[in-house]
C-alpha positions as CSV (number, residue, x, y, z in Angstrom):
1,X,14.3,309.3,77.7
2,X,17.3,307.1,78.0
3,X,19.4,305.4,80.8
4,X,22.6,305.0,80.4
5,X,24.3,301.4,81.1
6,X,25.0,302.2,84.7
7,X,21.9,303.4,85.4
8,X,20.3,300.4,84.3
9,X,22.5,298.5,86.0
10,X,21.7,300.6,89.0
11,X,17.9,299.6,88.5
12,X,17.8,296.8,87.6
13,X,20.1,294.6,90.0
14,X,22.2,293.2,86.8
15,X,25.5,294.0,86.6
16,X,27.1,296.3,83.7
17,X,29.4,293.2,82.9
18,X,25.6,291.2,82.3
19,X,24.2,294.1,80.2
20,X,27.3,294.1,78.2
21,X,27.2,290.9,77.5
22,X,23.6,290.5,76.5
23,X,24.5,293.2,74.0
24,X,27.6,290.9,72.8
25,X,25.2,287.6,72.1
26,X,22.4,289.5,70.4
27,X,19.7,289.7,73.5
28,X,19.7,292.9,74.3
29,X,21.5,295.9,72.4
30,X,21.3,299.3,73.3
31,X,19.0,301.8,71.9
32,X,22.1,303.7,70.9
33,X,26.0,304.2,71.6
34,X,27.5,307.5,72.6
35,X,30.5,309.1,71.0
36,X,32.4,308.0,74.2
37,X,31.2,304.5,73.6
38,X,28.7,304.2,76.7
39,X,25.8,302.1,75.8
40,X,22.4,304.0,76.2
41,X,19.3,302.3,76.8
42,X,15.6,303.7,76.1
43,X,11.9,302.3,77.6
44,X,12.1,299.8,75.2
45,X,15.4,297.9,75.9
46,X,14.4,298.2,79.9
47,X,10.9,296.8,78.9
48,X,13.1,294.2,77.3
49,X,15.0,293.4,80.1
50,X,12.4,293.1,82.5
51,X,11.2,290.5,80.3
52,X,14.6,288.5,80.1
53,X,14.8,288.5,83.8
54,X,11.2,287.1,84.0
55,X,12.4,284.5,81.9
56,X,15.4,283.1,83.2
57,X,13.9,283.3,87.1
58,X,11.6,281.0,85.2
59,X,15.5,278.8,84.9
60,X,15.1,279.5,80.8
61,X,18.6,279.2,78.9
62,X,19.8,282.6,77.3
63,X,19.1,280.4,74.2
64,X,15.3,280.1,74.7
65,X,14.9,283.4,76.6
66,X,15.8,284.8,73.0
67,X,14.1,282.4,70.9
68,X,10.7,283.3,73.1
69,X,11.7,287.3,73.0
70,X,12.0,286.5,69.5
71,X,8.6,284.8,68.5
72,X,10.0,281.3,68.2
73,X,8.2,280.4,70.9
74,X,4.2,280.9,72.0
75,X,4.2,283.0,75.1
76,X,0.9,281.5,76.5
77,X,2.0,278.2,76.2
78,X,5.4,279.2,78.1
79,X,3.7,281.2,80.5
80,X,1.3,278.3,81.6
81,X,4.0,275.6,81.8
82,X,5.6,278.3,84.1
83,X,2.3,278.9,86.3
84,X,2.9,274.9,86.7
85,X,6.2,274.7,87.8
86,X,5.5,277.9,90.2
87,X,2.8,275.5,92.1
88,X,5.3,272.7,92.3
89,X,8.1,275.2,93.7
90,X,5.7,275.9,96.2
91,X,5.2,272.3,96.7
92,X,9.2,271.9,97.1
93,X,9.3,275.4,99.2
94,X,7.3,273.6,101.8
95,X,9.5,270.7,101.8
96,X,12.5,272.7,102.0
97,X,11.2,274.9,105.0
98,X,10.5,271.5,107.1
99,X,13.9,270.9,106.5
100,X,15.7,273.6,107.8
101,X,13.5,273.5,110.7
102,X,14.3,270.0,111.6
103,X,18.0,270.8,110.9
104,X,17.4,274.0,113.3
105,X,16.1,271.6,115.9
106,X,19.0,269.6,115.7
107,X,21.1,272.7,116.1
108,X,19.6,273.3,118.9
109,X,19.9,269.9,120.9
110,X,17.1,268.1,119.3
111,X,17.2,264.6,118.0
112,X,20.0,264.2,115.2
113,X,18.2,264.8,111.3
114,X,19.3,261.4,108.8
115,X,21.5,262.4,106.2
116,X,19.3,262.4,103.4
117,X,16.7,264.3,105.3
118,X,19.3,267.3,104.9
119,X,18.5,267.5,101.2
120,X,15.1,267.3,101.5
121,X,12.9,269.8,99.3
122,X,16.5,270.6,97.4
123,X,15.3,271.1,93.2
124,X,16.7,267.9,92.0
125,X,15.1,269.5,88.4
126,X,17.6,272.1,88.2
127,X,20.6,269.8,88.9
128,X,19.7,267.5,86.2
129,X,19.0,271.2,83.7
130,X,22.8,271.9,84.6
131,X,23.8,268.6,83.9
132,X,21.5,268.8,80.6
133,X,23.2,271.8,79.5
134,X,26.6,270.6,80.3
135,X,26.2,267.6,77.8
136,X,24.3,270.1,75.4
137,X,27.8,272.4,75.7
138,X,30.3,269.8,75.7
139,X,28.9,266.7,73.8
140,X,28.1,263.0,75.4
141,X,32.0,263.0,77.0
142,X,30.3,265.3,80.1
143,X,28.7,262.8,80.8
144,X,31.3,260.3,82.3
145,X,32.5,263.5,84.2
146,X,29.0,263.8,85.6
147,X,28.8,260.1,86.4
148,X,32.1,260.1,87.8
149,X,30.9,262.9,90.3
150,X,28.1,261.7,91.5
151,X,30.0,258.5,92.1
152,X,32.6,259.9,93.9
153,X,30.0,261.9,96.1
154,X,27.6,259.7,96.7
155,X,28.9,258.2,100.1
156,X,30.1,261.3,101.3
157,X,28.7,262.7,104.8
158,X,27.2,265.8,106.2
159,X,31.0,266.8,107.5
160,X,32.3,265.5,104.0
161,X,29.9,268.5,102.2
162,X,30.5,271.0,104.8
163,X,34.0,270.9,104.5
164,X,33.8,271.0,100.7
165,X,31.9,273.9,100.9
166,X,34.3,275.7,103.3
167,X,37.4,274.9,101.0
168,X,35.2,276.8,98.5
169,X,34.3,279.5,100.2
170,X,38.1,279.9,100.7
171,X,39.0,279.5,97.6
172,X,36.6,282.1,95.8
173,X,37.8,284.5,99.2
174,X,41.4,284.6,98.4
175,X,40.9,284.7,94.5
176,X,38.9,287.8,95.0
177,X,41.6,289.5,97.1
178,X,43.6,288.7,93.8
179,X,41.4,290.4,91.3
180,X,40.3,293.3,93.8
181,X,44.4,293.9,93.9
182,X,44.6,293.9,90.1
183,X,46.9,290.8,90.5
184,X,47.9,289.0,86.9
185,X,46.2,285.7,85.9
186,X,49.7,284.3,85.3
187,X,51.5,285.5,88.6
188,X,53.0,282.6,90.7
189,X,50.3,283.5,93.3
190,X,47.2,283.6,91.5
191,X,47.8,280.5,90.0
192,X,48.4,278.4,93.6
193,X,45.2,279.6,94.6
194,X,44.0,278.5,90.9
195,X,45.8,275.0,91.9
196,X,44.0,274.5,94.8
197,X,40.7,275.1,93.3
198,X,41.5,272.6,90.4
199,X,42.5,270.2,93.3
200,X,39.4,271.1,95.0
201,X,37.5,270.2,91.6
202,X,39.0,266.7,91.4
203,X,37.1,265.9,94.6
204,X,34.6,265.7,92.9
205,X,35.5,264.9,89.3
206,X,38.7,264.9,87.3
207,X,38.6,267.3,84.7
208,X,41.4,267.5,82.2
209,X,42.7,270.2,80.0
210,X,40.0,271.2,77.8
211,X,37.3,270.4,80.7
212,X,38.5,272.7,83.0
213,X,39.1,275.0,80.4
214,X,35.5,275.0,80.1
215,X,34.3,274.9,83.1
216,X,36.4,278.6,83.1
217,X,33.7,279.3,80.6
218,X,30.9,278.5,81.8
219,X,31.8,280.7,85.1
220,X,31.7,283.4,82.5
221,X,28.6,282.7,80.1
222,X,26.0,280.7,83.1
223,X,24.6,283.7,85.1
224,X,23.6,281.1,87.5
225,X,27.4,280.5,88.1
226,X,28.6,284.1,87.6
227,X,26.5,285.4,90.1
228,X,29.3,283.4,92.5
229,X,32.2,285.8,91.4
230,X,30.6,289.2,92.2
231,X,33.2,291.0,94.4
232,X,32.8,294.4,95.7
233,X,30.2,295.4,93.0
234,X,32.3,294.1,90.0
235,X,32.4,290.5,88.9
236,X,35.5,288.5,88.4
237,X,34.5,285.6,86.5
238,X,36.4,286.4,83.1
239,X,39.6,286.9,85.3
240,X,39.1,283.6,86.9
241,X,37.9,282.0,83.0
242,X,41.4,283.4,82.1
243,X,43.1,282.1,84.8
244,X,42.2,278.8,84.8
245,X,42.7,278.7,81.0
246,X,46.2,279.5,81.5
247,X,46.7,277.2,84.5
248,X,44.9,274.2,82.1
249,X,47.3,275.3,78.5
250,X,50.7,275.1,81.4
251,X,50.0,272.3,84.0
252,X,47.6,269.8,82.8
């Protein structure tokens, strides 16, 4: 029996964009392609898949998740390092939970909850994996961008990361109205919305051509990142990669 891509899709959560590009980096090909040039997937490759998703909910780089998949990698060993870090998310869970109740108390008239008690329980590991990868990807020079971040950030308030988050939200609103209208990556208005998020960007760190240019493609190949460009069931983050690219080769 086979599925074909959209059914898999369908099934498994992942978009057809993800499955299509698991096929492009060697991770998971299809069973078969059709004489239309649909990708076809059998139990095997959904087996597969179920595995891959395992792994990176496990925060695994597609880089390891093959590797393992692969036999590089002893799957006991992997597996127990993971029944580890499970207990220690649960440990953080907790932490995270008390939290968002004090913050609900607050909310709700209670006594005012200290800064730093708003990022309470928040995984501190997985910032310092992005930041890991980001060096791995770019080379030592990330690093003075990540420095350069956290420096700029680190006296900010509660209103300070609320607002940055807004602008955000506004941002990745109006640029999916963009996409979802079939609007060019070049056209005057598609690239003042790109403007403002490269301005929104240097609040917290300055990136310069080929920086933002990469940033544009790490949108694309981090599914922790792409998961932020899903719009109405399709995903716009190689528009947005394109986008940026050309707003990095023409204004900076």
């Amino acid at each position: 029996m086979a599925w074909s891509i959209a059914q898999v899709a369908r099934m498994s959560k992942v978009t057809s964009r993800t499955l299509r590009h698991y096929d492009s980096i060697g991770l998971l090909p299809p069973a078969w392609v059709g004489d239309n040039g649909y990708r076809y997937y059998e139990k095997e490759q959904v087996h597969r898949l179920q595995q891959i998703l395992l792994l990176r909910d496990m925060g695994l780089g597609l880089d390891t998740v093959a590797e393992l998949l692969n036999g590089k990698h002893d799957q006991l060993t992997v597996l127990r390092n993971h029944h580890r870090w499970l207990q220690e998310e649960r440990k953080r869970l907790d932490r995270l939970a008390g939290t968002v109740a004090r913050t609900i108390a607050e909310l709700e008239g209670g006594d005012e909850v200290k800064l730093e008690e708003l990022f309470d329980g928040f995984d501190a590991s997985k910032q310092e994996r992005y930041e890991a990868e980001l060096v791995e990807r770019y080379g030592e020079g990330a690093k003075e961008h990540i420095a350069e971040s956290k420096q700029k950030m680190k006296n900010w308030t509660r209103a300070d990361a609320d607002d940055f988050m807004q602008q955000w939200q506004d941002i990745a609103r109006d640029l999916g109205a963009l996409f979802t209208a079939g609007t060019a990556i070049d056209a005057p208005q598609t690239q003042e919305v790109i403007d403002r998020h490269y301005r929104w960007i240097c609040l917290s760190w300055t990136p310069n051509r080929e920086s933002y240019t990469g940033l544009g493609n790490l949108y694309v190949d981090s599914d922790e990142f792409r998961v932020n460009f899903e719009v109405n069931g399709d995903n716009m983050a190689e528009w947005v990669r394109d986008a940026m690219a050309h707003y990095a080769q023409t204004r900076l």
